[in-house]
C-alpha positions in Angstrom: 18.2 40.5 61.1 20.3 42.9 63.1 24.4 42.5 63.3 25.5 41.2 66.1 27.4 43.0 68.3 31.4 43.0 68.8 30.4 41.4 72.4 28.0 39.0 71.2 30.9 37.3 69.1 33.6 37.7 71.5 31.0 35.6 74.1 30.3 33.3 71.3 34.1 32.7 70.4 34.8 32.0 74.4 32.0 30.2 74.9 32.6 27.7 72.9 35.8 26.6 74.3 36.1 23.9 76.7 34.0 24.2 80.0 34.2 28.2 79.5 31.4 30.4 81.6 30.8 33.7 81.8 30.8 35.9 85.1 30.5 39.5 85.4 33.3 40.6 87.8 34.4 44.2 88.5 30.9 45.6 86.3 31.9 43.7 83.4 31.9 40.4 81.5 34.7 38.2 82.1 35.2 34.8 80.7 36.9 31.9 82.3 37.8 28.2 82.6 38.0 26.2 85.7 37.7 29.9 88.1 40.5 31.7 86.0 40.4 34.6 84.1 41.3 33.9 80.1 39.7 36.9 78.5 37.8 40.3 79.5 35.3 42.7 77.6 35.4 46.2 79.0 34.0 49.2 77.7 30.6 47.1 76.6 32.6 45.0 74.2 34.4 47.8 72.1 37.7 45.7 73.2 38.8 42.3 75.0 42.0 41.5 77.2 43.7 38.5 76.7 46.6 36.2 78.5 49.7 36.8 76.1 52.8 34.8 76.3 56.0 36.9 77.5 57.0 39.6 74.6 53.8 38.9 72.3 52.7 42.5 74.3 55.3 44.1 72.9 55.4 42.3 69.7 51.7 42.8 69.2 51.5 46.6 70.3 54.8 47.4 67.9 53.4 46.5 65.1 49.5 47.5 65.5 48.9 49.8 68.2 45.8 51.1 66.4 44.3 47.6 67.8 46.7 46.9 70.0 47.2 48.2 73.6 48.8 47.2 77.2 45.8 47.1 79.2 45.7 48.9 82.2 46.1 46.4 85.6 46.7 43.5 83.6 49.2 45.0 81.2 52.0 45.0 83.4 51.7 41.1 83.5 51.6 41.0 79.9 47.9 40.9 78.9 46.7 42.4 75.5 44.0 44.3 74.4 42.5 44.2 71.2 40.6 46.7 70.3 37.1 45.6 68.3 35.8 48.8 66.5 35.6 49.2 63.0 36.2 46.0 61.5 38.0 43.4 63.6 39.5 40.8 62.1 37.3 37.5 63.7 39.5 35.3 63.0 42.5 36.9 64.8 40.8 37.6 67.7 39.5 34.2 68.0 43.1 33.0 67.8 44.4 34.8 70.3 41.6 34.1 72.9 42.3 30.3 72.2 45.7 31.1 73.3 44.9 33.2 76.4 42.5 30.1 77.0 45.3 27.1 76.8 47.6 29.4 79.2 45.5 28.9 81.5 43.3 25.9 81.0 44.2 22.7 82.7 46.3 20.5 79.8 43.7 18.5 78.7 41.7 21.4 78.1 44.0 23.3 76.3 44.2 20.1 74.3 41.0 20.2 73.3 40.8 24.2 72.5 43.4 23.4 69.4 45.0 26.2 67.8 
């Protein structure tokens, strides 16, 4: 059986969260929750853009910025981007999408996304 790809588990880690679809939007995958945006894959998967609270940008890219980054457009309003080559940590990632998720999820969605 073939690994799956870097994009196949971020869409399986969104995907599961509370009334989370998929739509591709500006030639790439973008995941949301009730119409907004909680997490993006460009480059085919190779990294994802996340809702951050205010500083974790800075916080995040200051200590990693080998998997780190201020996206571009986004970045500004404090998204991050992770990185996913080489090996990812999973369980990070899927932390952090959880919390893009409940920043923007109604309350009693974010409720149910845990933490």
């Amino acid at each position: 059986m073939a690994a799956r790809s870097a994009l196949d588990r971020l869409r399986a880690t969104c995907l599961a969260l509370p009334e989370a679809e998929e739509r591709e939007t500006w030639d790439l995958p973008t995941f949301r929750v009730r119409g907004k945006i909680f997490a993006m894959a460009p480059g085919g998967g190779t990294e994802v853009w996340c809702k951050a609270p205010p500083g974790s940008q800075a916080v995040l890219v200051g200590a990693d910025p080998a998997r780190f980054f201020a996206p571009p457009y986004v970045g500004p309003k404090g998204w991050i981007g992770i990185r996913l080559t080489g090996r990812p940590d999973w369980m990070e990632v899927a932390q952090l999408v959880r919390r893009s998720y409940r920043l923007v999820a109604p309350k009693r969605l974010a409720a149910l996304a845990g933490e």
